[in-house]
Structure formats: C-alpha cells, structure tokens
C-alpha positions in Angstrom: -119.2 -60.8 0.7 -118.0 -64.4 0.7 -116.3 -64.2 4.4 -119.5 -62.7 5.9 -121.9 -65.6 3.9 -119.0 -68.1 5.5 -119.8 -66.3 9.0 -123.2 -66.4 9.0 -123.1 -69.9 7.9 -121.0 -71.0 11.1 -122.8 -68.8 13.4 -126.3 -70.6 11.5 -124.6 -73.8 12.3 -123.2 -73.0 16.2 -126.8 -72.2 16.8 -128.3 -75.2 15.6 -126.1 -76.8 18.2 -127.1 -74.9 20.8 -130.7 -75.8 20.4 -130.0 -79.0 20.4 -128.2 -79.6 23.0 -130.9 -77.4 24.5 -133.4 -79.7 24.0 -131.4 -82.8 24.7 -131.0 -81.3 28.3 -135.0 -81.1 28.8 -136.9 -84.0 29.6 -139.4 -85.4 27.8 -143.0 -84.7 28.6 -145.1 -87.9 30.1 -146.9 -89.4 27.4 -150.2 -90.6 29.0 -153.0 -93.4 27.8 -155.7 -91.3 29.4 -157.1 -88.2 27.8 -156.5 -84.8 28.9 -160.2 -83.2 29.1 -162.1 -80.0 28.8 -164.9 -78.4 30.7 -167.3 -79.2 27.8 -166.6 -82.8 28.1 -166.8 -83.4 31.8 -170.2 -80.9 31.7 -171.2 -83.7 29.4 -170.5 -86.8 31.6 -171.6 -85.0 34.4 -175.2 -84.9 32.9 -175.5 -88.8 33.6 -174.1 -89.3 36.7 -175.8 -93.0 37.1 -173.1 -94.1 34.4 -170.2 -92.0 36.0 -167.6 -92.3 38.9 -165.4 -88.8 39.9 -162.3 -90.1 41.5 -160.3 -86.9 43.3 -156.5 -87.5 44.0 -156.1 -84.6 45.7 -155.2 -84.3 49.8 -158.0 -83.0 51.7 -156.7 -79.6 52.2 -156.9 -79.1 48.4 -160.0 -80.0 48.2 -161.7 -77.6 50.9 -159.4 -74.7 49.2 -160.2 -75.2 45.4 -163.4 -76.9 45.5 -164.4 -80.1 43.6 -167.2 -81.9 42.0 -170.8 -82.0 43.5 -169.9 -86.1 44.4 -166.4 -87.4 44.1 -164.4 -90.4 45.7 -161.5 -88.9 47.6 -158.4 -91.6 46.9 -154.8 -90.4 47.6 -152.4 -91.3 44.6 -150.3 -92.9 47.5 -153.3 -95.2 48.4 -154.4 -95.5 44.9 -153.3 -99.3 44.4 -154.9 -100.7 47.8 -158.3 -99.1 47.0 -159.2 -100.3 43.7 -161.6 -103.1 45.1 -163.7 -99.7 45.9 -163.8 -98.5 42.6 -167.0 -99.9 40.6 -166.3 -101.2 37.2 -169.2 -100.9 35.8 -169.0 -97.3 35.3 -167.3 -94.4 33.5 -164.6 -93.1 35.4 -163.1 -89.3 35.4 -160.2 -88.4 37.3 -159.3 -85.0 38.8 -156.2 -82.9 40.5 -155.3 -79.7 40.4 -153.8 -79.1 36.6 -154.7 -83.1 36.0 -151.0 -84.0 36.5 -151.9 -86.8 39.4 -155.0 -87.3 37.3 -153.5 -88.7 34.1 -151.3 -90.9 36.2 -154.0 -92.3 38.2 -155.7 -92.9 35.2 -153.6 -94.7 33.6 -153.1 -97.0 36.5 -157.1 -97.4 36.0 -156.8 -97.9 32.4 -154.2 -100.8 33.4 -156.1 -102.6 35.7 -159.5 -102.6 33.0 -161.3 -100.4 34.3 -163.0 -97.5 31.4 -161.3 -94.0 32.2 -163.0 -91.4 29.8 -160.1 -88.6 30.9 -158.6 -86.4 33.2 -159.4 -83.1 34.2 -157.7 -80.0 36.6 -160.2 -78.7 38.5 -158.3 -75.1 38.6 -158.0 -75.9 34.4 -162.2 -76.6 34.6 -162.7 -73.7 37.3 -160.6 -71.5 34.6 -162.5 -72.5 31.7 -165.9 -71.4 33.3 -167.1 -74.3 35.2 -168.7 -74.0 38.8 -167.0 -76.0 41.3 -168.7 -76.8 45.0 -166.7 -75.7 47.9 -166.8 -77.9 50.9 -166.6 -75.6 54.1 -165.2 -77.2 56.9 -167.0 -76.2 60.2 -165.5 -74.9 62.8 -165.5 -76.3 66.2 -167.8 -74.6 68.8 -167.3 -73.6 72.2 -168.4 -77.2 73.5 -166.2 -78.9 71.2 -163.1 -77.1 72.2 
C-alpha cells in the first residue's frame, strides 16, 4: 500500500510539472484598457447616435463580406495614428473588427491619446449574439463602365 501511495505521489507531482511548464510555454493573453462589449451595450449607445462615433478597423473587403454598422468611420489599424485629427473628441467612441481583436488595440491607442472609448465590439461576436448588421453591396460595373 505504501509503494503505490509513494507512486501516485510522484506521478501527482510529474504532473504538476507538466502543467506548468505547459502553461509557462503559452503566452499571456493581451490585457486591454478598453472594454470588451456585448450586443446589449452597443444596442444601447447606438440609440443616441448624436453622442456616438463607430470607428471600423477593418479592410474594406471585410466590410462588404460581414457587414457593419448603419454609419461608421472606416480607419485602417495601419493608418490609425495619422488620422486621429479626424476623429471628434467630443463624442463617445466604439470600436469594431471582426472578434474585436484590432478593436481593443485601437482602442486603447484612443484611450491614450484622451479621447473617451466606451469599448470594443466584433461585429461576427454582435452578428452572433443577435444583432442586425447592414451589408454594403458593392455595385457592379455596367456594360459602359467596362
């Protein structure tokens, strides 16, 4: 009884190890300053949309795929720093990607320069989670314009 009590004991131990070596080997996930948000917030911001500014991160092609927001400002994350002068400060800002990866980051670059960021949202997360999103279809060229 003893010898097996020793065995599980190193086997309890070995397997602590692993786990944290495991976990050493993972990197850490980003710890943002802007909030992560849900459908039910943006829904709520949305209803005042003279104290609100949707900033989309996304490229253009994401954008006519997925859909976005009824009225957005379209800023890369690569052009991000040389468009701030664009960005009102006087209003509430939201930023959106995809799964709000890009989002939170451009938010916190927002939150650094002073501006207020209420959160970051995916639009796939809000599409998921029941909200509508407005599809932009892109028209195609006629026989004139070919």
């Amino acid at each position: 009884m003893r010898v097996l009590l020793n065995v599980l004991c190193l086997a309890a131990a070995f397997n602590i190890g692993l786990v944290s070596a495991a976990d050493e080997a993972k990197p850490a996930a980003p710890v943002y300053k802007t909030k992560k948000l849900g459908k039910a917030e943006i829904d709520q911001l949305l209803a005042k949309p003279e104290k609100l500014v949707v900033i989309d991160v996304r490229r253009p092609d994401e954008l006519t795929k997925i859909g976005g927001f009824p009225v957005y400002l379209s800023i890369q994350l690569a052009d991000f720093e040389k468009s701030l002068a664009y960005i009102p400060k006087d209003r509430t800002i939201v930023t959106v990607s995809n799964h709000a990866g890009r989002a939170l980051k451009t938010g916190d670059i927002l939150i650094d320069k002073g501006f207020k960021v209420a959160g970051a949202i995916g639009a796939q997360n809000y599409e998921e989670e029941g909200g509508k999103l407005t599809r932009v279809e892109v028209p195609q060229p006629t026989a004139a314009q070919k």
